[in-house]
C-alpha positions in Angstrom: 0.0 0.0 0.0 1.2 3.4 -1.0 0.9 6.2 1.6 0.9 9.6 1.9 1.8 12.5 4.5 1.0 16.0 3.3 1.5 19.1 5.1 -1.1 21.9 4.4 0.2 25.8 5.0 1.5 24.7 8.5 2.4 27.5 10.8 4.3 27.2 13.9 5.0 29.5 17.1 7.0 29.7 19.8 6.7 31.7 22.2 6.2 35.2 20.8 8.2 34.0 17.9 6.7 32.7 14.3 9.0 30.0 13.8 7.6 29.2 9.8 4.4 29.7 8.1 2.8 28.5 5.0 4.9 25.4 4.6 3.3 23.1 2.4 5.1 19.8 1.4 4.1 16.0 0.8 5.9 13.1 1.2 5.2 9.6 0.2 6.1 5.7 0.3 9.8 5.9 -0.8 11.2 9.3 0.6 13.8 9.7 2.9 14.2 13.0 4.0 16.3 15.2 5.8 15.0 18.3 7.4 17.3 21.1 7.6 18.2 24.6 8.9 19.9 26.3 11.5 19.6 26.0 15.0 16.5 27.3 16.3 14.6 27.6 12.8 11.7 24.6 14.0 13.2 21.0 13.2 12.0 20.0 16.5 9.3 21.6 16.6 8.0 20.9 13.1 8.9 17.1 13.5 6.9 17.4 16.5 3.8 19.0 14.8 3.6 16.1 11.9 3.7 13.5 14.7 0.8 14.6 16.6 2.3 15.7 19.8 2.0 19.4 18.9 -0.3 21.8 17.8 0.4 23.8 14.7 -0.7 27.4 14.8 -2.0 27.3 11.9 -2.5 24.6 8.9 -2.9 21.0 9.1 -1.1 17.5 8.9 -2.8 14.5 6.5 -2.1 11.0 6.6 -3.4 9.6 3.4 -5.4 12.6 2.6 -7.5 12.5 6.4 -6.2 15.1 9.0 -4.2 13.6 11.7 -6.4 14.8 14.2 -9.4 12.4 13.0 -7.4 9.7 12.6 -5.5 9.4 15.9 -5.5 5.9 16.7 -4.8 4.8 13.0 -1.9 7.3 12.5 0.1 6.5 15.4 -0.3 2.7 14.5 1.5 4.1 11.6 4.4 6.3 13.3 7.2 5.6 14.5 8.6 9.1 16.7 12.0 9.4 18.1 12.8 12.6 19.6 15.9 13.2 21.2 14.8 11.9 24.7 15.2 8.2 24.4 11.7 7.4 26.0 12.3 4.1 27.5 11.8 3.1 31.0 14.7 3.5 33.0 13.7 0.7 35.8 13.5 -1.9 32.7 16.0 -3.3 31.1 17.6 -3.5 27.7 15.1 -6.7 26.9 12.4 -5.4 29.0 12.3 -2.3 27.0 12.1 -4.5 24.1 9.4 -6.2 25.3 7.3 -3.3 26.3 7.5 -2.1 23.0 6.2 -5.1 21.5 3.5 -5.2 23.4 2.5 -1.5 22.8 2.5 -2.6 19.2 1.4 -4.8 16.8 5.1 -6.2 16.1 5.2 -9.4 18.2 8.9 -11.2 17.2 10.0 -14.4 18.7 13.3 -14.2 21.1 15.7 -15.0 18.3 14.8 -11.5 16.7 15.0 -9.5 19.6 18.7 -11.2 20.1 19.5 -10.5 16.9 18.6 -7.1 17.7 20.5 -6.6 20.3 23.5 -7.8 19.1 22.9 -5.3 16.1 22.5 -2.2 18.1 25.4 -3.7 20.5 23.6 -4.1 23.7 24.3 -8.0 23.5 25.7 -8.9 27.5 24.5 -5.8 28.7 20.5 -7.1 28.0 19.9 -8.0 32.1 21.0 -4.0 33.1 18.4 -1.9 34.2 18.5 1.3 31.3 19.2 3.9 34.1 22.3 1.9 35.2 23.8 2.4 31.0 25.4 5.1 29.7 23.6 7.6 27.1 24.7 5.8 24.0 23.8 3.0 25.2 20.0 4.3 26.4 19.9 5.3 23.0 21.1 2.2 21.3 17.5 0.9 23.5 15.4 3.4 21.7 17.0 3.1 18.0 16.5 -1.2 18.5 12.6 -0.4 18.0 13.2 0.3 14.5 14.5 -2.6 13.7 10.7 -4.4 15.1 8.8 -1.6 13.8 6.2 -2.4 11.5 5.1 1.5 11.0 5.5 2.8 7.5 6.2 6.5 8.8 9.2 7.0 11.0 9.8 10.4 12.5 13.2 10.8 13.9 14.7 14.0 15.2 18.8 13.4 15.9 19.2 9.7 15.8 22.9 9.6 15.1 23.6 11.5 18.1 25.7 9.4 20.9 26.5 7.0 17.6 30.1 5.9 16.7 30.8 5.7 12.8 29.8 2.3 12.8 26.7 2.7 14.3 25.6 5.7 12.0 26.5 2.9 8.8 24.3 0.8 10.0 21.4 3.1 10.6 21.9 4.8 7.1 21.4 1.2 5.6 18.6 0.3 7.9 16.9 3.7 6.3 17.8 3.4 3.0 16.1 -0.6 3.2 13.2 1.2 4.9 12.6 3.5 1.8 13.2 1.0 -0.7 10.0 -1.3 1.0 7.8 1.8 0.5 8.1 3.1 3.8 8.5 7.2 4.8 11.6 8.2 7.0 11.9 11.9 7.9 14.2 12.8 9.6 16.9 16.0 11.4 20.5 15.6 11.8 23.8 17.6 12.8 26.1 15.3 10.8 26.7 14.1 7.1 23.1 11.7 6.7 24.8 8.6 4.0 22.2 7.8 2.8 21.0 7.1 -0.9 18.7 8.7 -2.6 18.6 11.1 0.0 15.5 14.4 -0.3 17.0 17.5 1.7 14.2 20.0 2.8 15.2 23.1 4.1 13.6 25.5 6.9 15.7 28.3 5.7 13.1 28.6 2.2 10.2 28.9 4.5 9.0 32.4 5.5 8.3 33.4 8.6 5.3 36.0 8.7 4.7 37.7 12.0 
């Protein structure tokens, strides 16, 4: 199935401050994208808006042509959101983290998967630690595993090469690019080179701010 996120004259504030108006953009089953800008300009914030924990000020976000806010329950089945706090439950562990997830969602892998996983992300022997006894690379390692037992075709992901050695970032790049190519939508912000192929850069600087 082919799907679709548009973004309709989207306006966002903060504070006293009009971050970007009028953006209009779509995206569809394929794209990889990298929102840019300096900081300050609204990556957060706009990656924020398109996942439904913001409002907009103005404008509106459609999945597949039906505004987000109609469609709560479906879109989020659909999304995948990392944000740059890992979101995992620190009194869990690596697995147990895992685990929760899976529940949450409708991904429900056997063992072998989620060992596989963790041996990908390089959490293997470090599974039985609680997450708030592991460093921040490592929390983070938890959060990025997710994608690898996501069956979302959106993921939203705002800095997910921070706290990740070269290796790490290779990895991920692939794991997006693989993404793409089986029709699914990744969008996401980063501070570093993204290697990725074919790679769509959107920039926050085009976008006019009206006040």
């Amino acid at each position: 199935m082919s799907n679709q996120l548009h973004i309709e004259q989207l306006a966002c504030r903060r504070g006293d401050k009009i971050l970007f108006s009028d953006l209009t953009v779509s995206w569809q089953s394929g794209d990889l994208v990298q929102v840019e800008g300096h900081n300050g300009i609204g990556k957060t914030s706009l990656l924020r808006i398109v996942a439904g924990l913001a409002q907009p000020l103005n404008g509106k976000v459609r999945w597949n042509l039906e505004e987000i806010s109609k469609c709560r329950e479906e879109y989020h089945a659909n999304l995948l959101y990392l944000g740059h706090q890992a979101g995992i439950k620190p009194e869990l562990t690596a697995w147990e983290n895992l685990r929760f997830y899976q529940k949450i969602t409708t991904c429900k892998q056997d063992d072998e998967v989620l060992w596989d996983v963790l041996e990908t992300v390089g959490l293997l022997g470090r599974e039985d630690i609680a997450a708030s006894q592991l460093s921040a690379g490592q929390q983070k390692r938890i959060a990025l595993a997710r994608l690898w037992l996501s069956q979302a075709p959106l993921w939203i992901l705002d800095e997910p090469f921070n706290a990740i050695d070269k290796h790490g970032v290779q990895v991920l790049a692939k794991l997006f690019e693989h993404h793409a190519e089986q029709g699914g939508i990744v969008i996401l912000t980063s501070h570093q080179e993204v290697p990725c192929k074919p790679l769509q850069k959107f920039s926050l600087e085009h976008v006019k701010a009206k006040d």
